[in-house]
Structure formats: C-alpha cells, structure tokens
C-alpha positions as CSV (number, residue, x, y, z in Angstrom):
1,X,0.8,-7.0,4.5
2,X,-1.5,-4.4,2.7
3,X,0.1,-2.0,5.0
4,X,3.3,-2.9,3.5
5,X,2.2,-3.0,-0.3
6,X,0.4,0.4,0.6
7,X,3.9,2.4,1.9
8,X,6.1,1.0,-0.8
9,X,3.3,2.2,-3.2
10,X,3.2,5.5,-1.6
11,X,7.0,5.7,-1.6
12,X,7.1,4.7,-5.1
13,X,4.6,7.5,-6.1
14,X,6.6,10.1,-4.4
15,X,10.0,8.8,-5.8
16,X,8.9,8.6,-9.4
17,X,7.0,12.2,-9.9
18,X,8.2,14.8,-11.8
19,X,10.9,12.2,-13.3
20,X,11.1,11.1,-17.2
21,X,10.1,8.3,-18.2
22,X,13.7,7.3,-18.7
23,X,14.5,8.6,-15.4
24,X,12.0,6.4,-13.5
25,X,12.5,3.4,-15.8
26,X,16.2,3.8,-14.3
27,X,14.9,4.0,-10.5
28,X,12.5,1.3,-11.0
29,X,15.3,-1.0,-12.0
30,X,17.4,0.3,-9.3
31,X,14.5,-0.9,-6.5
32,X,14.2,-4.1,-7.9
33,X,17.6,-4.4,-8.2
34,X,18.0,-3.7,-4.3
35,X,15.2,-5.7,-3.1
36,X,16.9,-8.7,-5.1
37,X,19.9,-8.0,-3.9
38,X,21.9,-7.4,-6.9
39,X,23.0,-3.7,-6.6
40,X,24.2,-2.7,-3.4
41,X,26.5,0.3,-4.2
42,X,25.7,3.1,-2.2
43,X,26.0,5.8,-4.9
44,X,23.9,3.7,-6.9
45,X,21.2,3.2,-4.1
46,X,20.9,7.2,-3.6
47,X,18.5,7.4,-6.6
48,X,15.8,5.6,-4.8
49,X,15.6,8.6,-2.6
50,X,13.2,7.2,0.8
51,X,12.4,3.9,-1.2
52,X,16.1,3.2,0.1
53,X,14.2,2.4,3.1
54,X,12.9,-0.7,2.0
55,X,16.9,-2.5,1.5
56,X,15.9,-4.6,4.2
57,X,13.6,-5.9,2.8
58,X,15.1,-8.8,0.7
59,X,15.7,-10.4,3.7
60,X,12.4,-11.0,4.3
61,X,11.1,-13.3,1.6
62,X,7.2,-13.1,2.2
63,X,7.4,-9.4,1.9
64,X,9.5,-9.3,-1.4
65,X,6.9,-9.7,-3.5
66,X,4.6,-7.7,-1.9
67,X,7.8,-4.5,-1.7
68,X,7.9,-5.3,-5.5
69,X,4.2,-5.5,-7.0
70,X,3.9,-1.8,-7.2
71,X,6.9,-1.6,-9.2
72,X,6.8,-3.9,-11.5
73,X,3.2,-2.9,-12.1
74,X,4.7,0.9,-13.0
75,X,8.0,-1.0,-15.2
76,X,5.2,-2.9,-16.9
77,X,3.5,0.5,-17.6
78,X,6.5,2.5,-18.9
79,X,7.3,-0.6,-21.1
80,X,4.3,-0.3,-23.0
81,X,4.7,3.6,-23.6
C-alpha cells in the first residue's frame, strides 16, 4: 500500500501547485470530502483535477486512510499558516 500512499501523494503535489492557500485549503476539503463520500457533484469533483481518480476509492476501506494521509498531513499544514 506504499504504492498507493505514494500516487495519491504525487497527485496531490501536482494538484495543489501554483494554488493559494485558500485555493488548496478548498481542494483538500473537496478530496476528503470525495473519499468520504459526502460530495459527489460532478461540478464540484472537477477541482480535484487527476486526484478525481481516486473516487473509488471509498469503497475500499483499508485504502481510505492510506488515499487520505497525504492530505490531511497538507490541511493540517495550511491550518497552522
């Protein structure tokens, strides 16, 4: 599952640069959002770019946390600025 932890932390990377911090707080919340299953408008979901890729992800419990470590490691971040 490093693998796994590794993509979505490459995806998130590429997703996130060149946004404000605002911007990315907003795309961070949409991912974990998505992965928990609370947003699924499409509109909505286009923000997340490639890390849309990952939807399917929330049906796949032993991998949720591993899609979401990255991200809330990056929210936490952001938070603290």
């Amino acid at each position: 599952s490093s693998s796994f932890f590794n993509s979505s932390t490459s995806i998130m990377i590429d997703t996130l640069k060149g946004k404000t911090i605002k911007e990315a707080k907003e795309v961070i919340a949409t991912f974990i959002g998505m992965i928990k299953r609370e947003i699924t408008d499409e509109e909505e979901l286009k923000k997340l770019e490639d890390a849309i890729a990952f939807r399917n992800v929330s049906h796949m419990p032993a991998r949720v946390k591993c899609a979401l470590l990255a991200w809330h490691t990056i929210e936490d971040i952001l938070d603290k600025k």
